[in-house]
C-alpha positions as CSV (number, residue, x, y, z in Angstrom):
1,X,109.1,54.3,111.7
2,X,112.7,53.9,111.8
3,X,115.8,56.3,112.1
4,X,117.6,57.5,108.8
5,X,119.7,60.4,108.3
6,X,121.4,62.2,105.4
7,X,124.5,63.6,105.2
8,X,124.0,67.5,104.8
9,X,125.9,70.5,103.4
10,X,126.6,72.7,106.2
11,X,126.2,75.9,104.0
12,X,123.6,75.3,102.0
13,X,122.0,71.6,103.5
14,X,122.2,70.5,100.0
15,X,122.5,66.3,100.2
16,X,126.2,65.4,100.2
17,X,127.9,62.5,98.3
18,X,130.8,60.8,98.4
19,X,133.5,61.9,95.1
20,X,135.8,59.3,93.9
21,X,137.6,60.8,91.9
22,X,138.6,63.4,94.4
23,X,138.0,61.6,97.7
24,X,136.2,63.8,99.4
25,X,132.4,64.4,100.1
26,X,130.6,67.4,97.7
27,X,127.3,69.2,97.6
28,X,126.0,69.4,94.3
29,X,123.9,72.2,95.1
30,X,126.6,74.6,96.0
31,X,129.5,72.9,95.0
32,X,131.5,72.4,98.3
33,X,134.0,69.9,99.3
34,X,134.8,68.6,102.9
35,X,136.8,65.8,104.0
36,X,135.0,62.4,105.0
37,X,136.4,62.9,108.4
38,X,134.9,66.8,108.9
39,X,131.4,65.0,108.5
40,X,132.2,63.3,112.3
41,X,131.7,67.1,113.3
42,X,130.3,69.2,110.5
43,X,126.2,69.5,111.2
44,X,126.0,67.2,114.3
45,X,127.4,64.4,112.9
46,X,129.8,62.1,114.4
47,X,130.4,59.5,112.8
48,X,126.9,58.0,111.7
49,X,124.9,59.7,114.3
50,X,121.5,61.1,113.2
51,X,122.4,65.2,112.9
52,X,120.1,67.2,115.3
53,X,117.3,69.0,113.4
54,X,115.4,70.5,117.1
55,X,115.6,74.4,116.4
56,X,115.6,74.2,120.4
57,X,118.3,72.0,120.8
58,X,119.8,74.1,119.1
59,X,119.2,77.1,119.6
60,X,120.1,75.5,123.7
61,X,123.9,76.7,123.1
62,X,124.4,80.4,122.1
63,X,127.5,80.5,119.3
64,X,130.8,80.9,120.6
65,X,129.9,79.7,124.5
66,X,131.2,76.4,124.0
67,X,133.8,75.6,127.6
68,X,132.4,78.5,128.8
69,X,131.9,77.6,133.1
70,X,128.2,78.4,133.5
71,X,127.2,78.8,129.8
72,X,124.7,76.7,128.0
73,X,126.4,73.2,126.8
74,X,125.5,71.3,123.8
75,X,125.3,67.6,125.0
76,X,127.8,65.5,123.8
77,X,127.2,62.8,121.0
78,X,128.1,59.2,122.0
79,X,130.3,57.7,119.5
80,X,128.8,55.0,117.7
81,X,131.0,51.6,119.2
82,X,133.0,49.7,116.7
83,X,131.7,46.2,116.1
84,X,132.4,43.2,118.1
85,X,131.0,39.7,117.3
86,X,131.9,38.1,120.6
87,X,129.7,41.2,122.3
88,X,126.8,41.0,119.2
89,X,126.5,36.9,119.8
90,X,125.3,37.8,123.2
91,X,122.4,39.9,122.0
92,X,121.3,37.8,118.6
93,X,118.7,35.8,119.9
94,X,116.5,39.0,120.1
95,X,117.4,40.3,116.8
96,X,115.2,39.4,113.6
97,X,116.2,40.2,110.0
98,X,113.1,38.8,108.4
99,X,110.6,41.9,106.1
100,X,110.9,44.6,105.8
101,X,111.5,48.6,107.9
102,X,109.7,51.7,107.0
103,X,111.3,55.1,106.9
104,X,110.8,58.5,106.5
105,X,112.6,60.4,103.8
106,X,114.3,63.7,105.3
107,X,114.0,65.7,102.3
108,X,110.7,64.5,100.3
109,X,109.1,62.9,103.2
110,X,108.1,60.0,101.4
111,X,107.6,56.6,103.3
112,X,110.5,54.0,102.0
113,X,109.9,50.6,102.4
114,X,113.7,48.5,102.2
115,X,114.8,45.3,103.3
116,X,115.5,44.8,106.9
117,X,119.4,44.3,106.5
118,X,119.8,47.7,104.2
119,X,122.2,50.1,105.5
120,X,122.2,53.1,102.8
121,X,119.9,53.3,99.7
122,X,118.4,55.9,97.6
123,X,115.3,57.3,98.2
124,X,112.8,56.7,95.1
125,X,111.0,59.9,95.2
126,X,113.1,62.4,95.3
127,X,116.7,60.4,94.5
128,X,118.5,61.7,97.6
129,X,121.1,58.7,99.3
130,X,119.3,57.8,102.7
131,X,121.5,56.2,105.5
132,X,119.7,53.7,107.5
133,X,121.0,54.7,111.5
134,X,120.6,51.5,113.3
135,X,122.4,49.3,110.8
136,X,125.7,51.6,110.9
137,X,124.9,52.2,114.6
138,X,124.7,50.8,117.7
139,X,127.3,48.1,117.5
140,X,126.9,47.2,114.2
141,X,129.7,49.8,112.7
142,X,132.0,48.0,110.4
143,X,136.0,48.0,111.7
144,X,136.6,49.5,108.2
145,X,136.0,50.1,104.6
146,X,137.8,50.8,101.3
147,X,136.2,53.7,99.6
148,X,135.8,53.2,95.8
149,X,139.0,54.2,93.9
150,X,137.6,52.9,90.1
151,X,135.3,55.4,88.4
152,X,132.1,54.2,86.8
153,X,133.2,55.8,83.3
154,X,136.6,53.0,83.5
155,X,134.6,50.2,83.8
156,X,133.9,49.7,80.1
157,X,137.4,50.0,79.5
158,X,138.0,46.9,82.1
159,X,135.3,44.8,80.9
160,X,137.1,45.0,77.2
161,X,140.3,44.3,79.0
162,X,138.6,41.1,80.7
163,X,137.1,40.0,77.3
164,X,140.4,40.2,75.2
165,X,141.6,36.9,74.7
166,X,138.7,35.3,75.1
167,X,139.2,33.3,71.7
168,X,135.4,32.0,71.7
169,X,133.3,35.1,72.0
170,X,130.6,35.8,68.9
171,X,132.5,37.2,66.6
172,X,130.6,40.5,66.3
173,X,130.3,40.9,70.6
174,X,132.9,43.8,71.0
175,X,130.7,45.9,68.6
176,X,127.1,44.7,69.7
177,X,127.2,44.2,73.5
178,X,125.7,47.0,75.7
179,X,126.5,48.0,79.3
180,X,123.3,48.0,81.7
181,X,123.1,50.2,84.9
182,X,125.9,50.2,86.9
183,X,125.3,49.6,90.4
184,X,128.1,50.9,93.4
185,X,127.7,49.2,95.9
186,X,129.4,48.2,99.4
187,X,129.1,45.1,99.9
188,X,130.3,43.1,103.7
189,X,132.5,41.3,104.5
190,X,134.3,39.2,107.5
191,X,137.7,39.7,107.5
192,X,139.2,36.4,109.3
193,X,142.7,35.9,111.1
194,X,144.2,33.3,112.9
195,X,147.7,30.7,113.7
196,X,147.5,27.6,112.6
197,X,150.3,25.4,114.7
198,X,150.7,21.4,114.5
199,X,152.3,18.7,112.5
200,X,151.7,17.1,108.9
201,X,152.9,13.7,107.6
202,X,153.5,13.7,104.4
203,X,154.7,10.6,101.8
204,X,156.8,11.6,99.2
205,X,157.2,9.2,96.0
206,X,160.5,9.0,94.2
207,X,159.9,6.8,90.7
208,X,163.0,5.3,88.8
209,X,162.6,4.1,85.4
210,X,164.9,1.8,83.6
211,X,165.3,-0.8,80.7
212,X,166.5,-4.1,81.1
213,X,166.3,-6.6,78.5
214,X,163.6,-6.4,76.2
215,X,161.2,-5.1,79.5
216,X,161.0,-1.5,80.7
217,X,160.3,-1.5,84.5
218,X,159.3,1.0,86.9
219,X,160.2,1.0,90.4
220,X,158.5,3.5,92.9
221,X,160.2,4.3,96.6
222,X,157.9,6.1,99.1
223,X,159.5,8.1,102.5
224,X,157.7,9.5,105.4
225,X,158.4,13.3,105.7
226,X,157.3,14.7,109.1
227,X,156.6,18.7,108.8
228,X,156.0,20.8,112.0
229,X,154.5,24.2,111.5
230,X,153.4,27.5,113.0
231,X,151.6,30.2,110.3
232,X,149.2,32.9,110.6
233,X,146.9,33.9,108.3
234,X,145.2,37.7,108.3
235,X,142.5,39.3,107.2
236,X,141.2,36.1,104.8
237,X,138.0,37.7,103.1
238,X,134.1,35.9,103.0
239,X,131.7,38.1,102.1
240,X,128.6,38.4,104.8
241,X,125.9,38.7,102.6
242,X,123.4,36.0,101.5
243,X,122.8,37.9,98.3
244,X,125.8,37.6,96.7
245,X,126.9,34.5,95.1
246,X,129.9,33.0,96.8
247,X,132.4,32.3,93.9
248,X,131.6,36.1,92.0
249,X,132.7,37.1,95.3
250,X,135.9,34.9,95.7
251,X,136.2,35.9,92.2
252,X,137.1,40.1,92.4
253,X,139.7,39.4,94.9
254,X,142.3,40.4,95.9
255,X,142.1,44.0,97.7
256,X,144.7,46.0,98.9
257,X,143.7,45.8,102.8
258,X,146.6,48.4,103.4
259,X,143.6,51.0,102.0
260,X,141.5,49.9,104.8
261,X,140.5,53.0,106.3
262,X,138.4,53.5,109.7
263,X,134.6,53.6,109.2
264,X,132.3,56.8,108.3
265,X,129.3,57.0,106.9
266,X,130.2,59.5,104.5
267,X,132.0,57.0,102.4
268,X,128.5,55.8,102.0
269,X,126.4,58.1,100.4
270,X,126.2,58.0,96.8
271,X,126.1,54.8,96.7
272,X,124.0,51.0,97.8
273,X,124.9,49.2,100.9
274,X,123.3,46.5,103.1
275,X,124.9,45.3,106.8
276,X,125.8,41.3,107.2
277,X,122.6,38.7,107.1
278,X,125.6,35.7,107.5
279,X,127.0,35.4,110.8
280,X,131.2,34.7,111.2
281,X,130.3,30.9,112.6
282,X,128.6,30.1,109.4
283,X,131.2,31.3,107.2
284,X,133.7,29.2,109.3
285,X,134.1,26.3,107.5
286,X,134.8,28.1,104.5
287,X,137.6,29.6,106.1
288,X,138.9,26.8,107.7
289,X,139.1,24.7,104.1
290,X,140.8,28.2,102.3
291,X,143.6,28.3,105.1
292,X,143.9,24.6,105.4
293,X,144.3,23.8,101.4
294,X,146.9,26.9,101.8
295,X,148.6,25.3,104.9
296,X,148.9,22.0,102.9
297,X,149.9,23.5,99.2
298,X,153.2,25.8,101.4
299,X,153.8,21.9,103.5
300,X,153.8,20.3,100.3
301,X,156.1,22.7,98.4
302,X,158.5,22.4,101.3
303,X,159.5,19.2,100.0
304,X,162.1,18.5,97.2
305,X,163.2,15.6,95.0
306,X,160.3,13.4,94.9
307,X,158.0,12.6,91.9
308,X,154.5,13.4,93.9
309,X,153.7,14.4,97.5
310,X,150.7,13.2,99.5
311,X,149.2,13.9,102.6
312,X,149.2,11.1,105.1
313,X,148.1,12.5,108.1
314,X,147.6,16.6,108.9
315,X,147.1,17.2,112.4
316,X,147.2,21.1,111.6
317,X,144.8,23.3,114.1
318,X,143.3,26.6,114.0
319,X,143.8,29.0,116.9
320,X,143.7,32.8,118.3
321,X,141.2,32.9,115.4
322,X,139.4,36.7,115.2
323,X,137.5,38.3,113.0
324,X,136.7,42.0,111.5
325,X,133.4,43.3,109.9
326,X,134.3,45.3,106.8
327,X,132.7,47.1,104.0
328,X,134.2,46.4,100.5
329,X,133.5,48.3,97.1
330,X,132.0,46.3,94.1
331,X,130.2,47.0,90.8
332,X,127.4,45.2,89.6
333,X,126.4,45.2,86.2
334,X,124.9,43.7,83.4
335,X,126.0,43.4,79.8
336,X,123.4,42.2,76.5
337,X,124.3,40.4,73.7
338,X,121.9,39.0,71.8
339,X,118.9,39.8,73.8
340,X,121.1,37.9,76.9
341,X,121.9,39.6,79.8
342,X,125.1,38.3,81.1
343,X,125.8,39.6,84.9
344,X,129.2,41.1,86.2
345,X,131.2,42.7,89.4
346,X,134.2,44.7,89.3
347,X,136.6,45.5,92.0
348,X,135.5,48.9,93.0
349,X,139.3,49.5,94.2
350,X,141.1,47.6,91.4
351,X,138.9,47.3,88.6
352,X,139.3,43.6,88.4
353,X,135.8,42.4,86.1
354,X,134.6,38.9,86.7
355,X,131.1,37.1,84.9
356,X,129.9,35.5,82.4
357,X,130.9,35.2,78.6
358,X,128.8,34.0,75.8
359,X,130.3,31.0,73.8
360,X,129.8,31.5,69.7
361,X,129.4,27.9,68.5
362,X,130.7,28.5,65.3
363,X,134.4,29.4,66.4
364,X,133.6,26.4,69.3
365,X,133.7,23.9,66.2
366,X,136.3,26.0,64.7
367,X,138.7,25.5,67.5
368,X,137.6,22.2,68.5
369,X,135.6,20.2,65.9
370,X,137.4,20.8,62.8
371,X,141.0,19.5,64.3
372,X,139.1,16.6,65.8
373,X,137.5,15.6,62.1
374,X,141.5,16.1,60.9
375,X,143.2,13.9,63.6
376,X,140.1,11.2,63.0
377,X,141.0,11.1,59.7
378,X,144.7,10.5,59.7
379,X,144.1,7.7,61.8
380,X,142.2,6.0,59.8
381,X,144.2,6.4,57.1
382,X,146.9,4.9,59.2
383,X,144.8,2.1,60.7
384,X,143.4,1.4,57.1
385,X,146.6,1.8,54.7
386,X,150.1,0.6,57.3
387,X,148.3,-1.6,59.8
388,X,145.3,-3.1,57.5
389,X,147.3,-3.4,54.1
């Protein structure tokens, strides 16, 4: 079986979870509050670390002996180290993410079966938020994460926002969709930075137009433009997780990275989470064509006075690239219309909604097909009564 811990109440060892609302970890048994950052101390825990439950171990250090020369020390907890991918690369080739781990629930003792690449879930049995110790553990603790800020009870309000204006919608779907289960969840990502330093040639097109005679000509003058550039580029998001589908992802940005705040597992509970399963090399490419279209859109604006702008010949490079392992907050949920589920994610920090939309094909051929029929038909009455007499 594998390690898993749960955040405990220290007066009453009621299950804690994280509050958005007020920021701040409660027990809804007793009602207390701590700070995220008393849980690296309160009941053992620092940080991540699996609480000590011996009654020995504990009872090892009499109360109020602690830097007393001679007395009975509690050992000091190691700090769980923050990640590192240059340091993780060297130890991959022994790790497997394939199946499935075992665990022990803490409060039911109910086996839970969950995906190798979990890293806090809830238990089925008994409903308490398990965090899964080796995946926020040794090594693999995330530089940061920004804690959810957008309460479950706004999202409705968000999804109506995101549907207003949406002039093709069935005309009845304000009043008959229905919000499914909504699902927190913290979701990875790589957070990329680098300098990009080099040269572009660009050729810029000036086009003159003028009338001479009875003939119209067009006369087109192309220049070289040479550009030299240095940039850098920070904290460019991908998310690391194979589950997630790439453009919903790209979709619910931007996040305010100034929010970033340093890893605990007590932002965790309360809520889903699952470490990377898609290494920083893979993502690379992505990356590199992200920065570089933004390298060549700022080149290309940097150039006045000409008709069109094209790249002749970029010779741009990536370097002092690094990158950071982060947890993000999203919402998934589903809404049904029509006996259709249509699948969402919000911004957990800005309430941004992103997903699908059904198309009514009545106001389709209202907006589209009954303007076509009209501009048909004055044509041909054009063609048929001034041009065919």
């Amino acid at each position: 079986m594998s390690d898993m811990f749960l955040h405990k109440c220290p007066n009453c060892n009621g299950t804690l979870e994280f509050n958005i609302e007020s920021g701040m970890v409660t027990c809804s048994f007793c009602g207390s509050k701590f700070d995220v950052e008393s849980l690296k101390t309160e009941n053992g825990i620092n940080n991540g670390v699996k609480p000590e439950t011996d009654n020995a171990q504990n009872a090892a250090q009499p109360s109020g002996t602690e830097g007393i020369p001679g007395a009975p020390q509690k050992p000091k907890e190691k700090a769980p180290k923050e990640f590192s991918w240059k340091e993780y690369k060297k130890h991959l080739k022994n790790e497997s993410l394939e199946g499935t781990k075992s665990y022990l629930c803490q409060t039911c003792g109910a086996e839970v079966v969950l995906d190798a690449i979990t890293a806090s879930s809830q238990c089925p049995y008994c409903g308490n938020f398990l965090i899964l110790t080796e995946n926020v553990t040794a090594g693999l603790k995330p530089n940061g994460i920004i804690p959810f800020k957008i309460l479950p009870d706004g999202l409705p309000a968000a999804v109506r926002k995101f549907y207003s204006g949406k002039k093709l919608l069935p005309f009845h779907f304000f009043d008959d969709n229905k919000l499914g289960k909504i699902r927190g969840i913290y979701v990875p990502f790589w957070l990329y930075s680098c300098s990009m330093k080099g040269g572009m040639t660009l050729k810029g097109n000036k086009v003159n137009s003028y009338v001479s005679g009875q003939y119209r000509y067009t006369e087109t003058s192309s220049y070289s433009l040479e550009r030299d550039a240095e940039m850098s580029f920070d904290r460019i998001p991908v998310d690391a997780s194979l589950k997630m589908p790439n453009d919903l992802m790209d979709s619910i940005e931007p996040f305010d990275y100034s929010q970033l705040t340093e890893f605990n597992s007590g932002y965790l509970t309360g809520f889903v989470s699952d470490r990377f399963d898609s290494d920083p090399d893979e993502n690379l490419p992505r990356v590199s064509e992200r920065i570089n279209n933004s390298v060549v859109s700022l080149m290309k604006n940097s150039v006045t006075d000409y008709s069109s702008v094209e790249v002749s010949d970029n010779r741009m490079a990536m370097a002092d690239s690094s990158v950071k392992y982060v947890m993000l907050p999203v919402y998934l949920f589903d809404c049904k219309y029509a006996g259709i589920e249509y699948h969402y994610a919000a911004n957990g920090q800005t309430g941004k909604v992103v997903g699908e939309l059904p198309v009514s094909k009545g106001k389709k051929w209202l907006y589209f097909g009954i303007p076509f029929l009209i501009v048909s038909a004055l044509v041909f009455l054009f063609l048929r009564f001034f041009i065919g007499g």
